[in-house]
N, C-alpha and C positions, 0 to 999 in steps of 0.2 A: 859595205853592203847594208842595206836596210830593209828590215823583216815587217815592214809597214807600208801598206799601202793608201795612199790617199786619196780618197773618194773627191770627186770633183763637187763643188759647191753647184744647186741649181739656181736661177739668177732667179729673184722673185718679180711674179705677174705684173705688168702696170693693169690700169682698169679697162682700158680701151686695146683691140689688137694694134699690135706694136713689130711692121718686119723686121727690127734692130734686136727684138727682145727675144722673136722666134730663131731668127739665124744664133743668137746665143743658148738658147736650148739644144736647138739641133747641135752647136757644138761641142756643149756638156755632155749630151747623150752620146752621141758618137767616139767621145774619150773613155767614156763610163764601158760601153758599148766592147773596144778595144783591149783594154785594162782587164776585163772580165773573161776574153778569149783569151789573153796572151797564155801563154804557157809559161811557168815559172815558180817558183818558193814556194811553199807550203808549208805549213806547221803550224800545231794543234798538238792537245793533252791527249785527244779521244779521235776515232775516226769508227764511222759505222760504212762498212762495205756489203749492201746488200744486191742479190740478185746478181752474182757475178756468174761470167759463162763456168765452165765445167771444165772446157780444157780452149786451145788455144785458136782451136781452128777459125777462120773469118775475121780476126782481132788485127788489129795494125800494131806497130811495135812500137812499142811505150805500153799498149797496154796489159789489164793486169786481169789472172783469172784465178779460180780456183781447183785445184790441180789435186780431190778428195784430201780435204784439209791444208794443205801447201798452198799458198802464195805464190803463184808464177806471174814474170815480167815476160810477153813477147818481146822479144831483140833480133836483131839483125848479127848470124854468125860469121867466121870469120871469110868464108867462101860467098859471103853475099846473101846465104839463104833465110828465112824466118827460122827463128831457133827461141826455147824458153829458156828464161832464167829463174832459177830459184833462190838466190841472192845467197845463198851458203854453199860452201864447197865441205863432203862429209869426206872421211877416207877412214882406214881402222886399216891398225897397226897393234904392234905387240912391245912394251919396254918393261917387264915386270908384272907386278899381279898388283888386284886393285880387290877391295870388299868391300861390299854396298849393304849397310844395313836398315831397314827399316823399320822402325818401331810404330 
């Protein structure tokens, strides 16, 4: 798999309009065009997520809201229905004693 995508070359202008030159545009653009909607890989150091809904209602599944400070994924659950995800599963439990100190 490869974490690079490459941009299509645009063919450069001759002087005069050229239809050989336009149908090669229109076909650059239209790969470019593709490439840009497809869905898929992402990665980055940084990511700035502004303006995100509140909670989940009206979102299609895949996407992503803010749920007062929590990160939710809408998904699809197991019954079919829209359902969030918060990509951690918490639980508490008891195996001994623990002490936290901070200075």
């Amino acid at each position: 798999m490869t974490d690079k995508i490459l941009n299509p070359i645009l063919p450069l202008p001759p002087q005069e309009y050229d239809p050989d030159y336009m149908n090669k545009l229109v076909s650059v653009l239209t790969i470019y065009m593709r490439q840009n909607m497809e869905p898929g890989y992402i990665r980055g150091s940084t990511a700035a997520l502004t303006q995100l809904s509140g909670n989940g209602g009206g979102l299609r599944v895949g996407d992503i809201f803010d749920d007062d400070g929590t990160l939710k994924i809408v998904r699809t659950s197991i019954d079919g229905t829209i359902d969030t995800f918060t990509g951690t599963t918490v639980g508490t439990g008891a195996v001994g004693e623990v002490t936290v100190a901070i200075s």
